[in-house]
C-alpha positions as CSV (number, residue, x, y, z in Angstrom):
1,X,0.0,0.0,0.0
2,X,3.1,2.8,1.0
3,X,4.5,2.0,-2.7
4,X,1.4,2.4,-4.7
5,X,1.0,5.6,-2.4
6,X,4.7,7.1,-3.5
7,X,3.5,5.8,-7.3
8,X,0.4,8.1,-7.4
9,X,2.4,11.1,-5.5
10,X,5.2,11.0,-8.5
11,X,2.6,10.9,-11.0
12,X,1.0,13.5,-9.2
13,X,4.3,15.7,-9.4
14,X,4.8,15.2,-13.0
15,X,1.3,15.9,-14.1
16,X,1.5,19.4,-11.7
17,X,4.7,20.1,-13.8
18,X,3.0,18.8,-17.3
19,X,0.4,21.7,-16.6
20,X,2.0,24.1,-15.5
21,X,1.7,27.6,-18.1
22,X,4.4,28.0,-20.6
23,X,4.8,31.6,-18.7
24,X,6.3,29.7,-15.8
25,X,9.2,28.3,-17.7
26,X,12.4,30.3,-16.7
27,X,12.6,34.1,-18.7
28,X,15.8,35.4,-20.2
29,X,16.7,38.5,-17.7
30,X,18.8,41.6,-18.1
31,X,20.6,43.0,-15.8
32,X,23.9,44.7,-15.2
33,X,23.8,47.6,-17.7
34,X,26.2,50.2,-17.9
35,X,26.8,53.2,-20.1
36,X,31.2,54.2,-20.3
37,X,33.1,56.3,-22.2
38,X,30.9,59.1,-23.4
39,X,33.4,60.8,-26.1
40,X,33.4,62.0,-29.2
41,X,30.0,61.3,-30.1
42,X,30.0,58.0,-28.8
43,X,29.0,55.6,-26.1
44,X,30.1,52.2,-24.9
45,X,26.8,49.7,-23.3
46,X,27.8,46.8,-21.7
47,X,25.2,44.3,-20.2
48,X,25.0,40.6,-19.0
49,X,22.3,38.1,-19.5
50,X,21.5,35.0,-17.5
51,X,21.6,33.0,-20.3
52,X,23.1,33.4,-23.6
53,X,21.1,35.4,-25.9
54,X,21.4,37.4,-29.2
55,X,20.1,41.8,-28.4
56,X,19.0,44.1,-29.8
57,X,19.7,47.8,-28.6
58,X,16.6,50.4,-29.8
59,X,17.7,54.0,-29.3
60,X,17.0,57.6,-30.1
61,X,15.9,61.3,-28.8
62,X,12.7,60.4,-27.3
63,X,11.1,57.7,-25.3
64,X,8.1,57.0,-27.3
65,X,10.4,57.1,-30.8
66,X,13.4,54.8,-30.3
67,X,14.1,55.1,-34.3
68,X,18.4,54.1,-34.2
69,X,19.0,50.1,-34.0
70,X,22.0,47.9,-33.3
71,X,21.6,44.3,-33.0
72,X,24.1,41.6,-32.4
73,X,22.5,38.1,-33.2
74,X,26.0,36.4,-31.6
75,X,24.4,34.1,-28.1
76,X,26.4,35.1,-25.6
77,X,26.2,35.9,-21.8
78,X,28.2,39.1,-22.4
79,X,27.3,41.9,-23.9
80,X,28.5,45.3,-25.5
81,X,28.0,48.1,-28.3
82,X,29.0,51.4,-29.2
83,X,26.2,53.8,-29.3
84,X,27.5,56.5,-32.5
85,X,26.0,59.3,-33.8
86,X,25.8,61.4,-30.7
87,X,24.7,65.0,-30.6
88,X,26.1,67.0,-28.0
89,X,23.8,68.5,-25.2
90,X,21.2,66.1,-26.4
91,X,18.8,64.2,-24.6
92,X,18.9,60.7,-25.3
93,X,16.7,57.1,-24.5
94,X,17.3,53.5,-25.3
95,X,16.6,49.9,-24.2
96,X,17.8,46.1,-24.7
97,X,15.9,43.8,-26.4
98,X,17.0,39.8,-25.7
99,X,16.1,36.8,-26.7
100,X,17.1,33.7,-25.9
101,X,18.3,30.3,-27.9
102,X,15.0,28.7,-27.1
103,X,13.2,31.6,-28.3
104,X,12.5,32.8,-25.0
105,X,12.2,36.9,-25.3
106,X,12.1,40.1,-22.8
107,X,13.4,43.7,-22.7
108,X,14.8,46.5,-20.4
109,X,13.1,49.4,-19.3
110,X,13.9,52.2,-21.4
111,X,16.6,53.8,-19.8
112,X,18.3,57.8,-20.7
113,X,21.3,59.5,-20.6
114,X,22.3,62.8,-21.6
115,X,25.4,64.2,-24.0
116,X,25.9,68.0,-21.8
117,X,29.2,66.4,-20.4
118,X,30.3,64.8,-23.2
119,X,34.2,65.1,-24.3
120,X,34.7,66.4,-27.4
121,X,38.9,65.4,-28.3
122,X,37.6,65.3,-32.2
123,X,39.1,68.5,-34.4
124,X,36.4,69.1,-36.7
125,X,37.0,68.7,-40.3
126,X,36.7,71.0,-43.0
127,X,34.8,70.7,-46.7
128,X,33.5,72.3,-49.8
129,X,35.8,75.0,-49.7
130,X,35.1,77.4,-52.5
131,X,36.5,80.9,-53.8
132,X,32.8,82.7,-54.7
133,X,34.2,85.8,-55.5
134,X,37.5,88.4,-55.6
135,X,37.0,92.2,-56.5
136,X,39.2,95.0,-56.5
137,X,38.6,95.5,-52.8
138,X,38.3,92.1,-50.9
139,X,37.5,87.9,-51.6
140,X,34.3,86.2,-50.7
141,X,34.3,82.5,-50.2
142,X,32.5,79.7,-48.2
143,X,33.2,76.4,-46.8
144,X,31.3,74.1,-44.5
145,X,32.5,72.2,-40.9
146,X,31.3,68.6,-39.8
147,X,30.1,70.4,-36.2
148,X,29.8,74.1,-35.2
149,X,32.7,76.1,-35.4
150,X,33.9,80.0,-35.0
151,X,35.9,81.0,-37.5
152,X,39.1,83.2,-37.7
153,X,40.8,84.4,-40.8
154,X,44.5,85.4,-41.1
155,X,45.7,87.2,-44.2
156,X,48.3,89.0,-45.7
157,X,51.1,89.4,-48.8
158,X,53.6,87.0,-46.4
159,X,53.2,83.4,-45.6
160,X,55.4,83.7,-42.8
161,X,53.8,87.1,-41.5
162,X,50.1,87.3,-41.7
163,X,49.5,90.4,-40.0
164,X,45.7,90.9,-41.0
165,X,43.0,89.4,-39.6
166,X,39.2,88.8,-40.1
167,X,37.0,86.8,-37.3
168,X,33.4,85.6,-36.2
169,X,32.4,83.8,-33.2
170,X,29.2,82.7,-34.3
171,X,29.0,78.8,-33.9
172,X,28.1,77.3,-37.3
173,X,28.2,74.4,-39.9
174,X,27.7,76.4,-42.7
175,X,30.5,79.4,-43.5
176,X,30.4,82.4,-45.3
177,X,33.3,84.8,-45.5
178,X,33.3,88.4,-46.8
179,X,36.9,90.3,-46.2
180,X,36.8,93.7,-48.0
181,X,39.5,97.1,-47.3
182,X,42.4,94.6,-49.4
183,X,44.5,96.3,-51.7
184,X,43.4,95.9,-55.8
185,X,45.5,93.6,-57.9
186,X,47.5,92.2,-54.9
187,X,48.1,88.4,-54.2
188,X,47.2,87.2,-50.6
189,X,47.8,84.3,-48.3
190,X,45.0,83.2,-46.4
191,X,45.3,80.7,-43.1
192,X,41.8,80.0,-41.8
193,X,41.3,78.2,-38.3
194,X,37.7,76.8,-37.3
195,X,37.3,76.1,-34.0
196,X,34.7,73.7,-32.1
197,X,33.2,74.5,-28.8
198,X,36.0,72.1,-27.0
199,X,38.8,74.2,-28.5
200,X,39.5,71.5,-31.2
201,X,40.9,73.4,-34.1
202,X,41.7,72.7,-38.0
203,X,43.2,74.8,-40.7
204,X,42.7,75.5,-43.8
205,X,45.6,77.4,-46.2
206,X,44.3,79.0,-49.4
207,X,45.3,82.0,-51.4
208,X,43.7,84.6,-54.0
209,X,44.3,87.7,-56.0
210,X,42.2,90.6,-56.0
211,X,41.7,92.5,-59.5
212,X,42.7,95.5,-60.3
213,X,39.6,97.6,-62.3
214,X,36.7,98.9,-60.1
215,X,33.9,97.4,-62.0
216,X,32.7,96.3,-58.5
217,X,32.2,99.1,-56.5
218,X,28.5,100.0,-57.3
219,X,26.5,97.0,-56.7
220,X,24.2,96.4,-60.3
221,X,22.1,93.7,-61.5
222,X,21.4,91.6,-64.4
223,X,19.8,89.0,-66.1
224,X,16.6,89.2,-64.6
225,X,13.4,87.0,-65.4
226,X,10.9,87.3,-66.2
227,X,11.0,90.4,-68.1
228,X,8.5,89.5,-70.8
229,X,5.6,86.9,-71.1
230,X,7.8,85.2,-73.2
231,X,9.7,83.8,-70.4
232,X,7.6,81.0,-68.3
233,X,8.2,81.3,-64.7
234,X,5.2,81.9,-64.1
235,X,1.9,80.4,-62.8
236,X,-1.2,81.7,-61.5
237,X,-0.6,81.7,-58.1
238,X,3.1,81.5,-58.2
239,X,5.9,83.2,-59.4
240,X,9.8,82.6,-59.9
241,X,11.8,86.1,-60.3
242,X,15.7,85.5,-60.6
243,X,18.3,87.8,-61.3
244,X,22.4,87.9,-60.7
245,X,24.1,90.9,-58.6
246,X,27.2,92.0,-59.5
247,X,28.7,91.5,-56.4
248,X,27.8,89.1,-53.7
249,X,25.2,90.8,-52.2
250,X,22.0,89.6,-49.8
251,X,18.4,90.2,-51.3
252,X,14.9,91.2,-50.3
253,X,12.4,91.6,-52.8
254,X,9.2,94.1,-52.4
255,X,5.9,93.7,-54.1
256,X,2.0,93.9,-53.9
257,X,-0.6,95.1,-56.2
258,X,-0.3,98.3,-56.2
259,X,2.5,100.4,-57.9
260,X,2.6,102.4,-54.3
261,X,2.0,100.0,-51.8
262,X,4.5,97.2,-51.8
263,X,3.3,95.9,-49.1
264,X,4.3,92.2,-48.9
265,X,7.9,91.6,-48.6
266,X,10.9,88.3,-48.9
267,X,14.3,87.7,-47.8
268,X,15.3,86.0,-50.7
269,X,19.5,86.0,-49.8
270,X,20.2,85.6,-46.6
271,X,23.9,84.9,-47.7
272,X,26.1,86.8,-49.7
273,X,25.4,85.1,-54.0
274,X,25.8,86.1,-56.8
275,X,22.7,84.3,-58.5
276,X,18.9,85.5,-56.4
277,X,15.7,83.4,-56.8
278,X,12.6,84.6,-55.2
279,X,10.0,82.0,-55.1
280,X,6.4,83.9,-54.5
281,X,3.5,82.1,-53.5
282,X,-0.1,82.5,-52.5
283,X,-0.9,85.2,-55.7
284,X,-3.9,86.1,-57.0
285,X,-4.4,84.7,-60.9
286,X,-4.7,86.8,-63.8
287,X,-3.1,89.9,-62.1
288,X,-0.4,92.5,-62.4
289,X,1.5,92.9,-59.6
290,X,4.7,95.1,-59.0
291,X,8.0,95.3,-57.3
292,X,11.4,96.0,-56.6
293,X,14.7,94.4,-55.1
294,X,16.9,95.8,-52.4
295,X,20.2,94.2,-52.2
296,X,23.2,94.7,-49.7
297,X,27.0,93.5,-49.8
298,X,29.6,93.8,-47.5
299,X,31.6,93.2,-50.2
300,X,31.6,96.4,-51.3
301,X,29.7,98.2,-48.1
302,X,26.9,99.5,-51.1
303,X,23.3,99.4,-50.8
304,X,21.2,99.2,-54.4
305,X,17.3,99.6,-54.6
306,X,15.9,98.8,-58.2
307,X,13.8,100.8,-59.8
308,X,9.6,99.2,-59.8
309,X,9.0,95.9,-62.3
310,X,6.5,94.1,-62.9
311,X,5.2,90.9,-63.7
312,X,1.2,89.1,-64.4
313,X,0.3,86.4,-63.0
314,X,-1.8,83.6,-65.5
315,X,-5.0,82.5,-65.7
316,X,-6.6,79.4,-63.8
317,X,-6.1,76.2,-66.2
318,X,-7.1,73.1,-67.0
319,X,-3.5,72.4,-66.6
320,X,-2.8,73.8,-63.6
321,X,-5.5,72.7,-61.7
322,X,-5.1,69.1,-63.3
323,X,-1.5,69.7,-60.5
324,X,-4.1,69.4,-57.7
325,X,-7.2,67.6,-58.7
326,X,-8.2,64.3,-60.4
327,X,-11.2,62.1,-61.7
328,X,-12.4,60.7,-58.8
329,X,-11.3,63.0,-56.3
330,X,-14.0,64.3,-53.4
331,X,-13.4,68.1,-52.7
332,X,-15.1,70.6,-50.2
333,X,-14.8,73.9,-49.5
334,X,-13.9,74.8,-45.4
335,X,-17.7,75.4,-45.0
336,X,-18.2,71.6,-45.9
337,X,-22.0,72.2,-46.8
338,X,-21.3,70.6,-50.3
339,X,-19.1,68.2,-51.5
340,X,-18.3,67.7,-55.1
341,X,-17.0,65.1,-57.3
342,X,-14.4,66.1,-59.5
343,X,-15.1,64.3,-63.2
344,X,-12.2,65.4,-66.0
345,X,-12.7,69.3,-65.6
346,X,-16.7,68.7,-64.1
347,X,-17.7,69.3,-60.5
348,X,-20.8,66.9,-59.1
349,X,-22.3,67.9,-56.1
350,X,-23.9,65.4,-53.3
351,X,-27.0,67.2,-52.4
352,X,-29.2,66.8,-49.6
353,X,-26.8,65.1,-47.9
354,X,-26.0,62.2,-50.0
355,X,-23.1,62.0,-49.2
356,X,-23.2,60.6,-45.5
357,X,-25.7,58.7,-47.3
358,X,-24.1,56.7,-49.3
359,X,-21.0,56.1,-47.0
360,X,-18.1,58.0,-47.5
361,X,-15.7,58.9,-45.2
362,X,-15.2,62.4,-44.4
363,X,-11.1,61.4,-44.3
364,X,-11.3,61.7,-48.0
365,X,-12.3,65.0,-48.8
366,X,-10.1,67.4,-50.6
367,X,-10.2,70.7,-49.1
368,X,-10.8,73.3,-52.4
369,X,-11.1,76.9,-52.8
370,X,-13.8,78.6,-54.3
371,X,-12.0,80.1,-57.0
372,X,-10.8,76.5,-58.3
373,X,-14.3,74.9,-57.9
374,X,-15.7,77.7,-59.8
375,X,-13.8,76.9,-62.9
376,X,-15.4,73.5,-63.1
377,X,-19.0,73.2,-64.8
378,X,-21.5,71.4,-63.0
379,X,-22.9,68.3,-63.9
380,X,-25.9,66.8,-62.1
381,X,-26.0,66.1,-58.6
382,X,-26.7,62.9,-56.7
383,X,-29.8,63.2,-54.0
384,X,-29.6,60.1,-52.7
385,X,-28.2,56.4,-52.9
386,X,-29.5,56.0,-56.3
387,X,-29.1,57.5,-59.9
388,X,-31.4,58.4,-62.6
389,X,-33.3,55.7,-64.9
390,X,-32.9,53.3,-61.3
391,X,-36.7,51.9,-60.7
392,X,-36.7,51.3,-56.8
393,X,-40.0,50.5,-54.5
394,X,-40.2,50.2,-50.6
395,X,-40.3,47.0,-49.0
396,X,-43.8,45.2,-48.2
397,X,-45.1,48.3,-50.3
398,X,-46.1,47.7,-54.0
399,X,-45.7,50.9,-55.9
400,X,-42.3,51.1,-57.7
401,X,-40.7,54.7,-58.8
402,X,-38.3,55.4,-61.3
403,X,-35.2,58.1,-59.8
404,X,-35.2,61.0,-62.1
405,X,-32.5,63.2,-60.7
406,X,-33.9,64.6,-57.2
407,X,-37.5,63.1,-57.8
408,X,-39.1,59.9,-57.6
409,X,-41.9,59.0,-59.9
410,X,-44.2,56.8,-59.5
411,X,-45.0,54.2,-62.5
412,X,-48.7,54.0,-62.8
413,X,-48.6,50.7,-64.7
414,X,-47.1,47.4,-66.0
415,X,-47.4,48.4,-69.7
416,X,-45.5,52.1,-68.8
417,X,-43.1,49.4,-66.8
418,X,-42.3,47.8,-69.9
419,X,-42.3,50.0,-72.3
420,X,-39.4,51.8,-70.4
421,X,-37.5,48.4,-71.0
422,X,-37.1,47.3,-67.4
423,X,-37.6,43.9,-66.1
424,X,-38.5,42.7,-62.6
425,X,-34.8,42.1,-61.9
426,X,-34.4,45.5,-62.8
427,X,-36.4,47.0,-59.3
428,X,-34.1,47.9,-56.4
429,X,-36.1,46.9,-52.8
430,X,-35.1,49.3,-50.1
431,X,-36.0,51.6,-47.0
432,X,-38.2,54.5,-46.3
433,X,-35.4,56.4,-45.9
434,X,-34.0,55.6,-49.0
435,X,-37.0,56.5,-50.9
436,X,-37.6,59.5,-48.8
437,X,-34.6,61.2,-50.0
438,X,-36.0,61.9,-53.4
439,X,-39.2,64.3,-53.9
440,X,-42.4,62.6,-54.8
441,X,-44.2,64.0,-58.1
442,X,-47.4,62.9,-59.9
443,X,-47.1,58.9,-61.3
444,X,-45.9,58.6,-64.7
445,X,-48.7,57.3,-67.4
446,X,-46.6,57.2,-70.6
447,X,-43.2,56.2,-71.2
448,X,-42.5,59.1,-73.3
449,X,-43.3,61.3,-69.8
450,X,-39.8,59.8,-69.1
451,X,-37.8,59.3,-72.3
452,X,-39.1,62.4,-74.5
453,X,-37.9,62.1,-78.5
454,X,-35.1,60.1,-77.0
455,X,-33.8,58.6,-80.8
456,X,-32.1,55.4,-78.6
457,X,-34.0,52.5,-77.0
458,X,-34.5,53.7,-72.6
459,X,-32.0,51.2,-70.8
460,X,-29.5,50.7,-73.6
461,X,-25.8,50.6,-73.6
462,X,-24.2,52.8,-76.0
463,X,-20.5,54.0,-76.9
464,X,-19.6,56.4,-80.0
465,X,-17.2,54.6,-82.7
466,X,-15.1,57.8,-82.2
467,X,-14.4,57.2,-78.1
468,X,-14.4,54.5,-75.6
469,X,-16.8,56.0,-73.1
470,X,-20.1,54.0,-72.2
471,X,-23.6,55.1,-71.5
472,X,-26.8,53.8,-70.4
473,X,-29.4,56.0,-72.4
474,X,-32.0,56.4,-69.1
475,X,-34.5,59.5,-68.5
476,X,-34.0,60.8,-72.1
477,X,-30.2,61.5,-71.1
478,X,-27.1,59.8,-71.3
479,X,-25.4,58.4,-68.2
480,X,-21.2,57.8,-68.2
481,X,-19.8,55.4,-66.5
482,X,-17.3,56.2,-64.1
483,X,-15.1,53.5,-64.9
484,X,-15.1,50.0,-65.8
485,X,-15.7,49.0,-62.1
486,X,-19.0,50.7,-62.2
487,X,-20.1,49.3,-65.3
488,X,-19.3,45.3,-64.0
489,X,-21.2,46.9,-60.8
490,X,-24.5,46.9,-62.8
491,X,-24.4,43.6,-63.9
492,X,-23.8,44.7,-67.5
493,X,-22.1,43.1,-70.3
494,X,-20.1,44.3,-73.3
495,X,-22.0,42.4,-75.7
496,X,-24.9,44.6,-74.9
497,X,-22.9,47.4,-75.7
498,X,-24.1,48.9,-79.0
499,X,-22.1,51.6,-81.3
500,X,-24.1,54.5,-82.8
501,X,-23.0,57.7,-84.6
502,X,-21.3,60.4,-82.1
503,X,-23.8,63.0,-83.9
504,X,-26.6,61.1,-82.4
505,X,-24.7,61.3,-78.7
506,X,-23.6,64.6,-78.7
507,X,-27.2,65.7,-79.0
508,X,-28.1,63.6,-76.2
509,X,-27.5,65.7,-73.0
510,X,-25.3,63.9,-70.2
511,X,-27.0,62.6,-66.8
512,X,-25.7,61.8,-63.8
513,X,-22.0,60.1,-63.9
514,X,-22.1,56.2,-62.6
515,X,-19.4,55.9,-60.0
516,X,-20.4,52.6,-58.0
């Protein structure tokens, strides 16, 4: 009896063990984790594991946006990486990611650190170096630095003994340097030092000769465009004016819409060029508008201000608006109390508010102005979930109605049913609601009430042997098809799709557009 006893409490045991929850089995753990040798944008991350794992290190300025990633996929129960890239005074977050041989997988909490302290031993390096200009009186030339430096500049006719000097102490990447008051047609040495925030310095050794006419001394322009309407830089609502000083200079342009109030205004160099674009936006089409540029180099110490230009904006077109808006798009202006369908250069508006009706999402409107929407024509609106020539009737209520734009008309008969080519297939059941949407008018007691001198058969498919568009001939109009989408959608086929002279469609007006 004690053996069978110790039998059932071993089974017992291993049965407790058997259902135990796969959460129970033992979790890869991180622990350990240390962050040395913040220097020159860099970091050293050590960390241990209890057992041996490939990681995964997630890093980056913010907690909730860990976008850097250095992964190691060796197992091991030791771990390190070097964390590059590092701004300095920059906040900074990251955590471990582990998992383990068996698959097993966990993470650290995300920890942070911060780069203020960091040592910078780097010297910064030096590129793009580039002479932009030398005039009678002084050199212009630029040159960028891998991390913000000051810049100083000695100068002068001796290698061994340059005795002039030019400095800023402005911290920047990006360098431009104007030195004027040097001698005309004289050959300098030029040492330039950039220095980081740590005092690491490089240098740079150039040299350059200044000329020796005084073409330079009154600041001019050229070459600017546009100057006629033969030169397209222009658009209705935009506008690209260039021109090229004859010194480096900086650049504002002035202009408005009136020849004595140029009130609207652009810093269009904020470094000393030689070539100026101004890039103006937000215009009115079709309009003259005037201005003039003020430009300033210490090159030369000379101010110019231009005389008053002008230039006219373009019409709306086809072409431009065609940048903006497609087929298919759904556009609204900020009122949102219509929205339209763009269809080629038509706008459709959704009326009485069909469009909630029939589904869309608000997420897909296109938000338009009025002057744009204006240069479409309008085509007929939609009222409802349905489109003209569709015969509909309420369910558990007999009378059916045929949609005729905004209106619903009852059909008094079987005979008007079938003269107007429709087939018990053809009727759509649905709700009061559905039906409400459209206004109610007298019942219809003659097909031709509906279809007029209509020269095509009501409910046929038709195409032009001069296009690809199709139509369903319905209310004594002709209805496109959005797409081939929307034609499959109605059940149609192509055999049924017969080809009669374009002179015949053009004199058929166009219905509603068939987008579902």
């Amino acid at each position: 009896m004690k053996k069978l006893v110790s039998f059932l409490t071993i089974l017992t045991f291993i049965v407790s063990l058997s259902l135990l929850p796969t959460g129970a089995q033992a979790q890869v753990e991180i622990f350990n984790i240390q962050l040395n040798s913040l220097k020159d944008g860099q970091a050293d991350l050590t960390w241990n594991t209890n057992e041996e794992s490939k990681t995964y290190i997630y890093f980056g300025k913010s907690a909730y946006d860990l976008d850097s990633y250095i992964g190691n996929t060796v197992l091991s129960k030791i771990h390190d990486a070097r964390l590059t890239g590092l701004e300095s005074d920059t906040d900074y977050y990251y955590k471990i990611v582990a998992i383990s041989e068996a698959g097993n997988q966990t993470e650290s909490f995300v920890r942070y650190f911060n780069t203020d302290d960091m040592e910078d031993t780097k010297a910064p390096t030096m590129s793009n170096f580039k002479i932009l200009q030398a005039t009678n009186r002084g050199v212009g030339f630029s040159f960028t630095t891998n991390e913000p430096t000051e810049v100083d500049v000695y100068y002068g006719f001796d290698l061994e003994s340059l005795d002039e000097h030019w400095g800023s102490g402005d911290l920047e990447k990006s360098h431009t340097v104007i030195i004027n008051n040097m001698n005309s047609g004289s050959y300098y040495f030029m040492k330039i030092v950039a220095k980081d925030e740590s005092d690491n310095s490089t240098l740079h050794y150039s040299n350059v000769q200044t000329q020796n006419h005084d073409d330079y001394d009154q600041t001019t322009i050229s070459q600017l465009n546009p100057e006629s309407y033969s030169q397209a830089r222009l658009m209705p609502e935009n506008a690209i004016i260039t021109w090229r000083s004859n010194v480096l200079a900086k650049s504002e342009i002035f202009y408005g819409t009136e020849v004595d109030d140029l009130g609207d205004d652009q810093d269009v160099s904020t470094e000393h060029v030689l070539e100026h674009r101004a890039a103006l936006t937000d215009l009115i089409p079709n309009t003259t508008y005037y201005f003039r540029l003020k430009l300033t180099s210490d090159l030369n110490n000379d101010t110019l201000e231009t005389d008053i230009y002008s230039f006219k904006t373009t019409d709306l077109s086809w072409n431009y608006l065609d940048l903006y808006y497609h087929s298919g798009d759904i556009v609204s202006k900020g009122n949102r109390e219509t929205n339209y369908l763009i269809y080629d250069h038509n706008k459709i508006p959704f009326e009485n508010g069909s469009f909630d009706k029939r589904g869309y999402d608000k997420n897909i409107l296109l938000e338009i102005s009025e002057d744009y929407l204006n240069e479409y024509y309008t085509m007929p609106g939609y009222y409802g979930i349905f489109y003209t020539g569709q015969v509909v009737k309420e369910e558990h209520k007999s009378t059916v109605y045929v949609i005729d734009g905004k209106y619903r008309k009852p059909i008094a008969n079987w005979m008007v049913f079938k003269y107007l080519n429709y087939n018990i297939n053809d009727i759509v059941v649905t709700g009061r609601n559905e039906i409400n949407s459209y206004e109610e008018t007298e019942p219809v007691y003659h097909s031709a009430e509906i279809t007029g001198n209509m020269p095509l058969a009501n409910q046929s498919l038709v195409k032009s042997p001069e296009g690809s568009a199709v139509y369903l001939i319905a209310n004594g109009q002709k209805l496109p098809f959005f797409n081939e989408q929307a034609f499959y959608n109605h059940q149609h086929s192509w055999t049924e799709v017969q080809t009669v002279p374009w002179h015949i469609l053009v004199s058929i007006p166009t219905g509603q557009i068939i987008i579902e």
